[in-house]
Backbone of each chain as ProteinMPNN parsed JSONL, in Angstrom:
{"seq_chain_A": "XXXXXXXXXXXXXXXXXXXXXXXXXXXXXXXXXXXXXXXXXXXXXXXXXXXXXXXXXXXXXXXXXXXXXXXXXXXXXXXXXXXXXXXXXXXXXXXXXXX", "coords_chain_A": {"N_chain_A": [[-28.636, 41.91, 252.299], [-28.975, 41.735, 255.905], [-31.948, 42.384, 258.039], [-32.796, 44.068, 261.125], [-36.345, 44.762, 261.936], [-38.28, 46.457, 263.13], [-41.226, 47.266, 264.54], [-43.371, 49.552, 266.191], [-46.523, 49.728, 267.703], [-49.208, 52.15, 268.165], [-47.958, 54.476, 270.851], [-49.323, 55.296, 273.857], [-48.892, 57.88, 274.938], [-47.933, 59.519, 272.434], [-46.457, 62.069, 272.397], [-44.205, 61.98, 274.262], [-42.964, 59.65, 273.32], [-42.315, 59.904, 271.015], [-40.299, 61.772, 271.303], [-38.229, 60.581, 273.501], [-37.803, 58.364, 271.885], [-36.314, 59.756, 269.318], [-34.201, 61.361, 271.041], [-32.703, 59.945, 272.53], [-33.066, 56.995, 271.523], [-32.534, 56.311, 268.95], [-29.871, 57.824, 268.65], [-28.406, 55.722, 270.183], [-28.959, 53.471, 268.576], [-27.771, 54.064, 266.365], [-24.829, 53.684, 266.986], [-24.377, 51.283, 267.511], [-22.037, 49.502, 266.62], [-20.728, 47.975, 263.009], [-23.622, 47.902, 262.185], [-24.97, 48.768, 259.038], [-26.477, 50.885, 257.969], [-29.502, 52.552, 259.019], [-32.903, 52.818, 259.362], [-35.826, 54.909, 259.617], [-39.317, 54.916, 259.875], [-42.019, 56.604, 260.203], [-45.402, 56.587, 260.39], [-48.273, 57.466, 258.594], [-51.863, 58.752, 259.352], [-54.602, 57.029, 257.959], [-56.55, 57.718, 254.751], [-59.339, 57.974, 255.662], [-58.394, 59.528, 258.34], [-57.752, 57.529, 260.553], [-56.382, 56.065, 262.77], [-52.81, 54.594, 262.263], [-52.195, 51.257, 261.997], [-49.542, 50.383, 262.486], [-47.48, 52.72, 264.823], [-44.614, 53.248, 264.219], [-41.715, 52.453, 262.809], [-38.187, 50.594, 262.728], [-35.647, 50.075, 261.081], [-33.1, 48.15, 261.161], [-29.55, 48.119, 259.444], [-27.639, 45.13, 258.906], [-24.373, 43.246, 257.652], [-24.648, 40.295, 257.617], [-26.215, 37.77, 258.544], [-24.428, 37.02, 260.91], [-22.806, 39.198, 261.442], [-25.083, 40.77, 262.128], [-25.391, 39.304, 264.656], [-23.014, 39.651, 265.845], [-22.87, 42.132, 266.47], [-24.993, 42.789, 268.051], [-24.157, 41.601, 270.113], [-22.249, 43.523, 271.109], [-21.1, 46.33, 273.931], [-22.323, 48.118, 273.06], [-24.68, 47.407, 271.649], [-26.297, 45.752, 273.279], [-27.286, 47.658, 274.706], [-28.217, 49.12, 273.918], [-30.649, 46.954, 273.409], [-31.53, 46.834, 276.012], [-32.435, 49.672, 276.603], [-34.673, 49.387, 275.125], [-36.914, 48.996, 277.017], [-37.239, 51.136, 278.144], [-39.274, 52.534, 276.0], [-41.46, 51.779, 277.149], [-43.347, 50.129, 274.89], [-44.169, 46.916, 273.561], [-42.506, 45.763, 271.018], [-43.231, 44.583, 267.576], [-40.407, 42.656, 266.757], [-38.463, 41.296, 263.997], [-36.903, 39.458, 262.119], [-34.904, 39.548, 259.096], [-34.362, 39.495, 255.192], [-33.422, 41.63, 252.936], [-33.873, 42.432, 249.838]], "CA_chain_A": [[-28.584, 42.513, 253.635], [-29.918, 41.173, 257.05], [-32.394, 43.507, 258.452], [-33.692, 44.027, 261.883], [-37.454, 45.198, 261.463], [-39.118, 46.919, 265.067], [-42.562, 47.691, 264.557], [-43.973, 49.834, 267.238], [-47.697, 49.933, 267.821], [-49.166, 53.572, 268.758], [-47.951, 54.874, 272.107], [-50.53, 56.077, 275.006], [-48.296, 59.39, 274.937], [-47.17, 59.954, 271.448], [-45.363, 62.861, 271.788], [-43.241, 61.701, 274.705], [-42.492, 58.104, 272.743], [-41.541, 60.334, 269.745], [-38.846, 62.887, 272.004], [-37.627, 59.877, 273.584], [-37.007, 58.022, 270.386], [-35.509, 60.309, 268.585], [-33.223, 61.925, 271.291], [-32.053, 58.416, 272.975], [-33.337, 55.519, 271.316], [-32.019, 56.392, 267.907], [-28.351, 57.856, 269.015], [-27.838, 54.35, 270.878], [-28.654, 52.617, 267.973], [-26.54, 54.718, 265.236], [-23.561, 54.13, 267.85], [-23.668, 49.756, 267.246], [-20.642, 48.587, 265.642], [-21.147, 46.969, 262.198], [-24.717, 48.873, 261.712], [-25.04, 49.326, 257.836], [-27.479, 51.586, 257.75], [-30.902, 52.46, 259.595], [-34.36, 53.782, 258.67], [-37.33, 55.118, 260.478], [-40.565, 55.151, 259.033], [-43.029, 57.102, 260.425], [-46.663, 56.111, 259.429], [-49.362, 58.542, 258.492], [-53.178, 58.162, 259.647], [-55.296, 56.706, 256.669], [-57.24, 58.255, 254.449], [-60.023, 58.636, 256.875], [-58.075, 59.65, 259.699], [-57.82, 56.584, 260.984], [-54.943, 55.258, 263.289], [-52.392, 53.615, 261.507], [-51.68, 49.675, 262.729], [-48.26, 50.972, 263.342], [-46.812, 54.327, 264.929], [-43.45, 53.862, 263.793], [-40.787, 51.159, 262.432], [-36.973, 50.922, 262.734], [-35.029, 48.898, 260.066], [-31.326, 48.258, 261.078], [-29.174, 46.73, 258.548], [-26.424, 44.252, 258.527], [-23.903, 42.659, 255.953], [-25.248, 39.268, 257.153], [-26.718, 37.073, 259.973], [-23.191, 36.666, 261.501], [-22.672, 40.349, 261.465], [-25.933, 41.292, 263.318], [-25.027, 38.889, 266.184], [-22.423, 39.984, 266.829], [-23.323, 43.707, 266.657], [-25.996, 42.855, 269.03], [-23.292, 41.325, 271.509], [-21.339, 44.415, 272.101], [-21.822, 46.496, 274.282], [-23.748, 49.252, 271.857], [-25.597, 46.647, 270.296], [-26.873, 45.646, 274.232], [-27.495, 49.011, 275.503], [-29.887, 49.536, 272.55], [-31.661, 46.487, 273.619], [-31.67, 47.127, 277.436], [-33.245, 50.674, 276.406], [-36.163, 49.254, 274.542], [-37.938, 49.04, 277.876], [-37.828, 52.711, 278.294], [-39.895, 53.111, 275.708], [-43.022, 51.752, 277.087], [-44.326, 49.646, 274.382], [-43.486, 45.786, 273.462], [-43.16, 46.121, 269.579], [-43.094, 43.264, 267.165], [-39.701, 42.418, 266.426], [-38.226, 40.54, 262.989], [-35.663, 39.088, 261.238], [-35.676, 39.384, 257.547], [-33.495, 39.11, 254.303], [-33.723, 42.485, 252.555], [-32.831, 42.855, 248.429]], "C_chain_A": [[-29.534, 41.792, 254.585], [-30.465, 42.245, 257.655], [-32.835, 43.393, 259.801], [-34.846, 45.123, 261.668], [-37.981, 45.441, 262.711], [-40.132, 47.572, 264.392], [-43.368, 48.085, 265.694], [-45.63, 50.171, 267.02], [-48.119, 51.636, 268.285], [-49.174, 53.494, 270.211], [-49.486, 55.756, 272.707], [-50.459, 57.485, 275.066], [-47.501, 59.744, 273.882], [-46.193, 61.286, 271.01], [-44.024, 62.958, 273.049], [-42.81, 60.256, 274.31], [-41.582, 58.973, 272.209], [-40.233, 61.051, 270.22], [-37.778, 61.962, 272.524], [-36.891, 58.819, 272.448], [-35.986, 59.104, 269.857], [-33.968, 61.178, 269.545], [-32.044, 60.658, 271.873], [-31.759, 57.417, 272.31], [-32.123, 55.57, 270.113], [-30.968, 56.93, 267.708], [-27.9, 56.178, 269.386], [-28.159, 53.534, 269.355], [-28.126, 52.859, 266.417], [-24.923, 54.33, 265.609], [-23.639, 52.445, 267.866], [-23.12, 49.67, 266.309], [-21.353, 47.56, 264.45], [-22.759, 47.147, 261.754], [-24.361, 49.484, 260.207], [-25.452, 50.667, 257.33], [-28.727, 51.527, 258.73], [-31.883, 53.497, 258.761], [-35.157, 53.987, 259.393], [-38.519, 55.542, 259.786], [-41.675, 55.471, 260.074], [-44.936, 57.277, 259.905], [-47.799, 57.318, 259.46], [-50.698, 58.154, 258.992], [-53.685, 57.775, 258.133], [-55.883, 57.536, 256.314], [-58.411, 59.227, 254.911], [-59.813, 58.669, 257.901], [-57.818, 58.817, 260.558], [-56.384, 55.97, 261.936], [-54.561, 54.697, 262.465], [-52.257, 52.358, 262.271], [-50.577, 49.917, 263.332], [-47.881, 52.556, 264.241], [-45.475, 54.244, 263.915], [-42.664, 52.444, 263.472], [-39.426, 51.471, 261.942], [-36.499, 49.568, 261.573], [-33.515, 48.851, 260.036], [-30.627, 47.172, 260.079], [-28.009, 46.098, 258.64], [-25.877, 43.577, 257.064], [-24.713, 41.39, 256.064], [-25.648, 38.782, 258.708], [-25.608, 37.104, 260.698], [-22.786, 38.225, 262.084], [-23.465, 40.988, 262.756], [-25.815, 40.889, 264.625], [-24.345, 39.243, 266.402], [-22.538, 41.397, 267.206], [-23.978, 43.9, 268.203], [-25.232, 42.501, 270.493], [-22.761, 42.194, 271.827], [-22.095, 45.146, 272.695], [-22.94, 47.276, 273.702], [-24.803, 48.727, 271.889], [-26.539, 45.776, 271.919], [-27.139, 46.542, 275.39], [-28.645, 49.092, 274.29], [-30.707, 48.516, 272.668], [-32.338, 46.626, 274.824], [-32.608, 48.614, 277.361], [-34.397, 50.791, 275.604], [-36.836, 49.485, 275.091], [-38.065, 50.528, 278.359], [-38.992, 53.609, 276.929], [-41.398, 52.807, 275.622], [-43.875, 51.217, 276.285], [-43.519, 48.256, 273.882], [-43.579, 45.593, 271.965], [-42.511, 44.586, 269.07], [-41.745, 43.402, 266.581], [-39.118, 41.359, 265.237], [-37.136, 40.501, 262.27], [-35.79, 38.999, 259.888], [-34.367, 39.194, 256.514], [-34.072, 40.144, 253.212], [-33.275, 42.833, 250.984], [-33.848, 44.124, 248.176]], "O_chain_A": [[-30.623, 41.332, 254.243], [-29.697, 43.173, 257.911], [-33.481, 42.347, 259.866], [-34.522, 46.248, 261.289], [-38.134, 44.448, 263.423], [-39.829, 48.489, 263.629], [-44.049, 47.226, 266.253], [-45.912, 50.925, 266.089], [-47.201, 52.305, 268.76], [-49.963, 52.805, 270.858], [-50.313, 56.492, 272.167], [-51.418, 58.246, 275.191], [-46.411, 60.257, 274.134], [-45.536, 61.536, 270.0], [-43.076, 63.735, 272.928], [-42.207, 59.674, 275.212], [-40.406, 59.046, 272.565], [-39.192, 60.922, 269.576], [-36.601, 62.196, 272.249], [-35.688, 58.609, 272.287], [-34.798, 59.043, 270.176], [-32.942, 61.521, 268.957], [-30.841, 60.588, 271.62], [-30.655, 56.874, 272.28], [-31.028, 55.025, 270.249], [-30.624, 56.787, 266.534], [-27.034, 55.603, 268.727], [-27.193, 52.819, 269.088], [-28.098, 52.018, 265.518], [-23.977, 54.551, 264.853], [-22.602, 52.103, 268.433], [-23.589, 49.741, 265.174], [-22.182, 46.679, 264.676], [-23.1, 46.386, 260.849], [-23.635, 50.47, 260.085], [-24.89, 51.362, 256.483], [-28.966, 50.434, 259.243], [-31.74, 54.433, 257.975], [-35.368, 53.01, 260.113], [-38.544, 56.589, 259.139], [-42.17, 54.559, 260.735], [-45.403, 58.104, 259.122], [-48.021, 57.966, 260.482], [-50.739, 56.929, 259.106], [-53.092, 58.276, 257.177], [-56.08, 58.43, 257.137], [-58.578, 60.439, 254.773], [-60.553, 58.121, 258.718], [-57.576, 59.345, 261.643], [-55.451, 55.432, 261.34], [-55.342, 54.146, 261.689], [-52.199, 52.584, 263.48], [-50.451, 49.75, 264.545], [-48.446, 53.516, 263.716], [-45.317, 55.034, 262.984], [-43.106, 51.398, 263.946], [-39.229, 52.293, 261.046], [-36.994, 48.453, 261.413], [-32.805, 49.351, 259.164], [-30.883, 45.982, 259.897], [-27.11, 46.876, 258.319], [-26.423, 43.408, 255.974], [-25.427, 41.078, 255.111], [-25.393, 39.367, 259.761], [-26.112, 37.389, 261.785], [-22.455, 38.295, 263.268], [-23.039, 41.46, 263.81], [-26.003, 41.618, 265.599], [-24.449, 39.541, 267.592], [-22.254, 41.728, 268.357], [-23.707, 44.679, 269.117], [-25.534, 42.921, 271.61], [-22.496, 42.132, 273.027], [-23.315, 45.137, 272.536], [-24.151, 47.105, 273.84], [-25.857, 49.322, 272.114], [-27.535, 45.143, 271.566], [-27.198, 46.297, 276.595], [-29.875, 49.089, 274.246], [-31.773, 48.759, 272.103], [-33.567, 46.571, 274.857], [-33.557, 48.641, 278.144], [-35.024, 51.823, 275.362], [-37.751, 50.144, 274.598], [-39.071, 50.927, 278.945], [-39.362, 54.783, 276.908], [-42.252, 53.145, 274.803], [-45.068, 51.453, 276.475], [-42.297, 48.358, 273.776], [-44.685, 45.259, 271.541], [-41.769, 43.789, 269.643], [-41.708, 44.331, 265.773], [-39.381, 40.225, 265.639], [-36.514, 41.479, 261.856], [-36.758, 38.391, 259.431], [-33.34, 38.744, 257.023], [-35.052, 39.779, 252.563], [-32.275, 43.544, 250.884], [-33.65, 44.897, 247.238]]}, "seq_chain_B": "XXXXXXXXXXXXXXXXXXXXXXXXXXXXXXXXXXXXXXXXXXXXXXXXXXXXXXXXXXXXXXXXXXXXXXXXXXXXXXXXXXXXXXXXXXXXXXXXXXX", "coords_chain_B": {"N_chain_B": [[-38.527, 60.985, 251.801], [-41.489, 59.685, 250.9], [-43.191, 56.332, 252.114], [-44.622, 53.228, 250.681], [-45.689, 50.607, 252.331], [-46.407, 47.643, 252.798], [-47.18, 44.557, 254.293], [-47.649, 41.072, 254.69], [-49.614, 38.625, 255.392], [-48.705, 35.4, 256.623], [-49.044, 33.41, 253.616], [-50.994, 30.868, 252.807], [-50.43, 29.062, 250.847], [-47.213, 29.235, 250.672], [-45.007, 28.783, 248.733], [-46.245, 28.949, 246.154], [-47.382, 31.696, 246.547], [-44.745, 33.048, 246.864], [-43.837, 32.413, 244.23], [-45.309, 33.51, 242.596], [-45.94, 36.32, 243.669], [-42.643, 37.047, 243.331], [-42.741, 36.184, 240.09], [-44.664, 37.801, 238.753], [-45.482, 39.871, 240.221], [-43.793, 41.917, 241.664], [-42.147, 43.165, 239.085], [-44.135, 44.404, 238.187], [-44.664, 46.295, 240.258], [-42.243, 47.466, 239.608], [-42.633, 48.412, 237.515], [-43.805, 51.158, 237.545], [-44.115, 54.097, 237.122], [-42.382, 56.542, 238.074], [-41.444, 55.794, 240.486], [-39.265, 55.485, 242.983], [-37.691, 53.962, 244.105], [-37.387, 50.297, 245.448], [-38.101, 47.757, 247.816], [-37.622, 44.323, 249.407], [-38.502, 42.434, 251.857], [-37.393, 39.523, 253.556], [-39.202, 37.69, 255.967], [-37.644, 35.682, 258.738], [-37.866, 32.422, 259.908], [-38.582, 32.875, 263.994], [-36.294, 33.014, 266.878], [-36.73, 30.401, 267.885], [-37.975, 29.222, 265.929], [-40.231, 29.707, 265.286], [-43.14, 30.487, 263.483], [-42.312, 33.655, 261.525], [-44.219, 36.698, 262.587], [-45.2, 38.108, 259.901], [-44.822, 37.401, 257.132], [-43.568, 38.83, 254.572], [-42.353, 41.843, 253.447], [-43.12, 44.463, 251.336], [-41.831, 47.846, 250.315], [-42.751, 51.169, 248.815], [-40.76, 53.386, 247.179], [-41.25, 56.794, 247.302], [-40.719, 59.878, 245.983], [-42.306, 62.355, 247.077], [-45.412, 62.574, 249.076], [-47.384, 63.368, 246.637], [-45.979, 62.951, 244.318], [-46.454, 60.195, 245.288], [-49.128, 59.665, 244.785], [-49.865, 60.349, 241.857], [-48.11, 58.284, 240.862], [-49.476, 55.879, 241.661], [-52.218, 56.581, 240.298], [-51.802, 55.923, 237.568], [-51.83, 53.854, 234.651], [-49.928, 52.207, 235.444], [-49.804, 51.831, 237.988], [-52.197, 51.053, 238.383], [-52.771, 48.471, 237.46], [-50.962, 47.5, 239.343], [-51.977, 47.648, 241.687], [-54.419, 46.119, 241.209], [-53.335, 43.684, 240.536], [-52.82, 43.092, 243.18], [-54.799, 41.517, 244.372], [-54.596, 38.831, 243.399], [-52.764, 37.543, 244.639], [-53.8, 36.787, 247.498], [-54.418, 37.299, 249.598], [-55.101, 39.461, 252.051], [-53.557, 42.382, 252.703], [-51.473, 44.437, 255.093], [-51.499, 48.102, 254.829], [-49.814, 50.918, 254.309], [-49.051, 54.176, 254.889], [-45.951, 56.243, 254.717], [-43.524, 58.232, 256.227], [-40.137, 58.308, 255.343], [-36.899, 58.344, 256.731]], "CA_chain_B": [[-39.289, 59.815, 251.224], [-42.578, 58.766, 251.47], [-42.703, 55.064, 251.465], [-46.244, 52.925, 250.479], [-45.757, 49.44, 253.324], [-47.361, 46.569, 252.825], [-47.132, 43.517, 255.161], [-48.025, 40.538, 254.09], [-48.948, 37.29, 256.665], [-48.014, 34.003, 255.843], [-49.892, 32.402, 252.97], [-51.734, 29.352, 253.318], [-49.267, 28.021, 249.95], [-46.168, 29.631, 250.549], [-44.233, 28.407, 247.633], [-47.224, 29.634, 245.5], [-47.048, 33.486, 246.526], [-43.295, 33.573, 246.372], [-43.484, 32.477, 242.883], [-46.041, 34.502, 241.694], [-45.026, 37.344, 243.688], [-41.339, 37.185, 242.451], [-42.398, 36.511, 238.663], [-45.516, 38.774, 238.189], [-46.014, 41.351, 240.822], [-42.752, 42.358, 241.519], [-42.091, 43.55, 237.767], [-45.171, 44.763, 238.0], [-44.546, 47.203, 240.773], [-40.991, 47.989, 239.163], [-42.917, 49.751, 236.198], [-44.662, 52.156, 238.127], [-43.592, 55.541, 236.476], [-42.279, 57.889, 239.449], [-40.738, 54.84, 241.204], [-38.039, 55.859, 243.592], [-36.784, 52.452, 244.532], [-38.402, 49.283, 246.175], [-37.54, 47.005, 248.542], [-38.631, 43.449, 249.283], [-38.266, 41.645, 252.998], [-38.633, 38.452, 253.745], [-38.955, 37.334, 257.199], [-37.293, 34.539, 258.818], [-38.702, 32.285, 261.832], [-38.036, 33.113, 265.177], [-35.099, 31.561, 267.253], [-36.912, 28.897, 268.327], [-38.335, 28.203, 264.641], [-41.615, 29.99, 265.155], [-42.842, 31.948, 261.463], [-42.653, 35.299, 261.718], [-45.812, 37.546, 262.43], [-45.038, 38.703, 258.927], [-44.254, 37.125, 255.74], [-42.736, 39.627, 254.168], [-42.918, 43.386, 253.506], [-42.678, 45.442, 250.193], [-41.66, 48.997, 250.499], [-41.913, 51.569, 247.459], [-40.993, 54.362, 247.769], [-41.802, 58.063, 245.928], [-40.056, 61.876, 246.259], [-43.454, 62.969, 248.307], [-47.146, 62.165, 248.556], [-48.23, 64.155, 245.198], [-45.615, 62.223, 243.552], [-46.978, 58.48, 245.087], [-50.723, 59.502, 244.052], [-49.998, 60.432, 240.749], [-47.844, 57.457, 240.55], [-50.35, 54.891, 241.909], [-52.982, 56.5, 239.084], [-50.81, 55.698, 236.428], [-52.298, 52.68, 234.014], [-49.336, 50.744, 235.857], [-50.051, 52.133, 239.339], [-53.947, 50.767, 238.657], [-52.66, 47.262, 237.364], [-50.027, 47.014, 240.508], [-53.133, 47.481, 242.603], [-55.123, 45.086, 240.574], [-53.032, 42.209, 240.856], [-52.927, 42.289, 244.67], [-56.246, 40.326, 244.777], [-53.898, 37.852, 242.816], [-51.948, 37.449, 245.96], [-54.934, 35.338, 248.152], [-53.74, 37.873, 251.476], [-55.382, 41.195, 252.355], [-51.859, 42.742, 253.377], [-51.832, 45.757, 255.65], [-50.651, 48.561, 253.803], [-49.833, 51.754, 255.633], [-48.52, 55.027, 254.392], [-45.29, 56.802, 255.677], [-42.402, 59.335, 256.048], [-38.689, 57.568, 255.42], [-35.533, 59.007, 256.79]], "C_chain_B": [[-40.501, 59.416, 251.876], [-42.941, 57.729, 250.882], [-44.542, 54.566, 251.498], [-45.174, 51.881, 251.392], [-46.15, 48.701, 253.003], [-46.448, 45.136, 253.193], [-47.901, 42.792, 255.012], [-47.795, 39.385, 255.401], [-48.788, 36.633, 256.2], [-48.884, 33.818, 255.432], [-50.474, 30.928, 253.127], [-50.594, 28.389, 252.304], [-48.45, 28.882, 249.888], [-45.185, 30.066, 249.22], [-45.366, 29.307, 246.294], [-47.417, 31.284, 245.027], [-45.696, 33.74, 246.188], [-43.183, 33.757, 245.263], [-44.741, 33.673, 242.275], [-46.092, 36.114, 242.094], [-43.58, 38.018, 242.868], [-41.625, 37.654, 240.875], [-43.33, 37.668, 238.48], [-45.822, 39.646, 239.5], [-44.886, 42.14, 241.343], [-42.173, 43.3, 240.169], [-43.372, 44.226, 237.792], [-45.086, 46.373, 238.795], [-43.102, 47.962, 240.044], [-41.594, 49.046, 237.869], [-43.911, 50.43, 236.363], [-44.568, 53.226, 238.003], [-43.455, 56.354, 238.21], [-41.536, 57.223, 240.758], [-39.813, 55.074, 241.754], [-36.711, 54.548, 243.641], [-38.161, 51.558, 245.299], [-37.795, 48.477, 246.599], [-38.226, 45.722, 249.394], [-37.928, 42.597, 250.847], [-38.643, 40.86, 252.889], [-38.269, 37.629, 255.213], [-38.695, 35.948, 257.642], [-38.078, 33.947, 260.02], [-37.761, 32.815, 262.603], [-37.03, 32.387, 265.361], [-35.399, 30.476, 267.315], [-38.022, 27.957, 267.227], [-39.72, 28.398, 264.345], [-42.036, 30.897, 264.267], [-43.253, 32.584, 262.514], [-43.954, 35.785, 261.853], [-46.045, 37.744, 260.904], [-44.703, 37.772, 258.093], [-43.118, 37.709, 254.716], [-43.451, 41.013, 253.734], [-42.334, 43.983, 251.89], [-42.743, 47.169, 250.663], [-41.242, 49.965, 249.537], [-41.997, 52.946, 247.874], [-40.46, 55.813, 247.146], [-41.049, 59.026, 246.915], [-40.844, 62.082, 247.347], [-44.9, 62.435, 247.729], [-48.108, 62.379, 247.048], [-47.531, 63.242, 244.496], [-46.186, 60.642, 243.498], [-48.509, 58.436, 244.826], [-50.881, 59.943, 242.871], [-49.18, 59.139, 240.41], [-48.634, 55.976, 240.595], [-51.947, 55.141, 240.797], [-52.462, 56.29, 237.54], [-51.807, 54.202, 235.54], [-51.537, 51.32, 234.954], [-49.533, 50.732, 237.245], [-51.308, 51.237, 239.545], [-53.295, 48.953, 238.535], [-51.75, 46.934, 238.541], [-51.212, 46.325, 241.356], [-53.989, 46.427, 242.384], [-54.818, 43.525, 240.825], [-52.783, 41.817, 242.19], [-53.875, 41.694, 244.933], [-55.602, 39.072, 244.047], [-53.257, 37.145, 243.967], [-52.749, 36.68, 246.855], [-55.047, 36.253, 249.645], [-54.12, 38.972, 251.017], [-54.207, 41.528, 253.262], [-52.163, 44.287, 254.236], [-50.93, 46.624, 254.941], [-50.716, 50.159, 254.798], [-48.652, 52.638, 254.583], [-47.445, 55.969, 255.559], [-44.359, 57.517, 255.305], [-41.066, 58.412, 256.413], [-38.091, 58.179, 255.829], [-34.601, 57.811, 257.224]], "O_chain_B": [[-40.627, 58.955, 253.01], [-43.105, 57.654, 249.664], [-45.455, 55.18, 252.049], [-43.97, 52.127, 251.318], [-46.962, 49.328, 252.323], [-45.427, 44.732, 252.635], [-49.055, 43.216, 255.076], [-46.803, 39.147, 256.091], [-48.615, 36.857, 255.002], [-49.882, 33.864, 256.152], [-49.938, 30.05, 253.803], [-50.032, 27.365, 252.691], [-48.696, 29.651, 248.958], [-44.78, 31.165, 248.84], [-44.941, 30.284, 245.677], [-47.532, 31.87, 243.951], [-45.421, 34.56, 245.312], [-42.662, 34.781, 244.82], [-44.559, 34.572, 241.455], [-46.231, 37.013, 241.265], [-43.458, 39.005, 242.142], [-41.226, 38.686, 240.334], [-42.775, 38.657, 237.999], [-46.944, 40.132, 239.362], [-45.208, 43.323, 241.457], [-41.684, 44.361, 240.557], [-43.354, 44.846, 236.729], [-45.348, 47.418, 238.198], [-43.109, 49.193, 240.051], [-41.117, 50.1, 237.448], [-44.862, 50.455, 235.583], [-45.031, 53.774, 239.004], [-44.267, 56.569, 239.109], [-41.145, 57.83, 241.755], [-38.908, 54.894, 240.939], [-35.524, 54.381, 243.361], [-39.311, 51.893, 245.583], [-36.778, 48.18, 245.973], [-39.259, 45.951, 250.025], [-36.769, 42.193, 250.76], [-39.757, 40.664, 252.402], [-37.197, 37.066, 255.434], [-39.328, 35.028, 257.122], [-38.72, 34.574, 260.862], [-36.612, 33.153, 262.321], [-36.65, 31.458, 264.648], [-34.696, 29.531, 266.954], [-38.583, 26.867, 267.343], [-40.389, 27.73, 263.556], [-41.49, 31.995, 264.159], [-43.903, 32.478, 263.554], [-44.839, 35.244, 261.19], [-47.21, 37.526, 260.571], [-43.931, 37.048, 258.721], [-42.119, 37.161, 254.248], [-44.657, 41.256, 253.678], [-41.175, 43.841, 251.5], [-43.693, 47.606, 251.313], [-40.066, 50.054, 249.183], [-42.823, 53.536, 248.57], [-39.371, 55.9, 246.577], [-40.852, 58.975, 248.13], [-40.368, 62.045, 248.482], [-45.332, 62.079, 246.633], [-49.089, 61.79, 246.595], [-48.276, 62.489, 243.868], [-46.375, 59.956, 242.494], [-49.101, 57.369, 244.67], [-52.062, 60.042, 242.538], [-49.65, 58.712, 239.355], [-48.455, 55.096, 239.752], [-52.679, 54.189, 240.526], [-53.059, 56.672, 236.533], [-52.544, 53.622, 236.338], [-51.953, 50.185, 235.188], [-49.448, 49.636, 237.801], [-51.528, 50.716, 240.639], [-53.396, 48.248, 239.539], [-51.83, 45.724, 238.755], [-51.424, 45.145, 241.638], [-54.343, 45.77, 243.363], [-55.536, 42.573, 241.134], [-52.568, 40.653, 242.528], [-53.815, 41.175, 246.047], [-56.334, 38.093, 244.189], [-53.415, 35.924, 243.998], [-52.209, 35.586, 247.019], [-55.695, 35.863, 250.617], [-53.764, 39.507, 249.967], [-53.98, 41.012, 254.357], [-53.044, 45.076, 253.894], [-49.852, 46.243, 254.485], [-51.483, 50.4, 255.73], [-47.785, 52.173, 253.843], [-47.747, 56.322, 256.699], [-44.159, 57.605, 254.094], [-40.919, 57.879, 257.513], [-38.468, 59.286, 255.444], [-33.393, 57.993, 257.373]]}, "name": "protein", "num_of_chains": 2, "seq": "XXXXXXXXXXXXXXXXXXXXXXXXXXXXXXXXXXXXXXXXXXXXXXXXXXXXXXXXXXXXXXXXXXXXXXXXXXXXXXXXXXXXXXXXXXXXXXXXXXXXXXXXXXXXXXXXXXXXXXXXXXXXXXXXXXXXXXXXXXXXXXXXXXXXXXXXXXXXXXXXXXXXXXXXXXXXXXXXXXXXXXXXXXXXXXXXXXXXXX"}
């Protein structure tokens, strides 16, 4: 599987990131064509309370590199990138190769 | 699911970690009593050929928290842990909630 990997850093306003994610972000990107599967991982504070490095990380999956592009070309699959910027934070984005 | 993270940056010998990742710490994490599943990324460069922030990511991941801290005290939980100083990379490791 080809994965896309979004790693968001913690928001300024974590509990309007989190309402917006989950009522927007993550409909628009259940609704691209050719989408295997997704995951959201939600990170806990550390041990000692500690911020995590991340807030949160999306993992969309494809059958293969060929797949995800074109996913990403329709429109779905460019409405879910065009609505990244509503959520206020520039997260690290990655391409990966998932067994 | 709560998943254990760990993000790993690029090694200084590449070829080096893969293999000794792949043969011995991989198998290593696989016989971790309580083991849900695990899952191994590995990040590609950018478009324009630039490595990834990341290296690659392992993701294991347990029923619930009671289950991944009795699984991480396990004899094989202690040797998983053990052989990440084998690895040459302090990896960020970050605890979380899957869906």
């Amino acid at each position: 599987m080809i994965t896309l990997t979004v790693l968001y850093g913690t928001p300024d306003d974590v509990e309007k990131f989190d309402e917006y994610y989950d009522g927007t972000h993550i409909p628009l990107a259940r609704a691209v064509p050719g989408l295997e599967d997704a995951k959201v991982t939600r990170f806990l504070p550390g041990p000692d309370g500690s911020a995590p490095e991340f807030h949160l990380m999306a993992q969309l999956f494809f059958a293969d590199a060929e797949a995800m592009g074109a996913a990403m070309s329709t429109d779905e699959g460019r409405a879910l990138a065009a609505d990244g910027a509503n959520l206020g934070i520039t997260p690290t984005m990655l391409v990966g190769s998932t067994e």
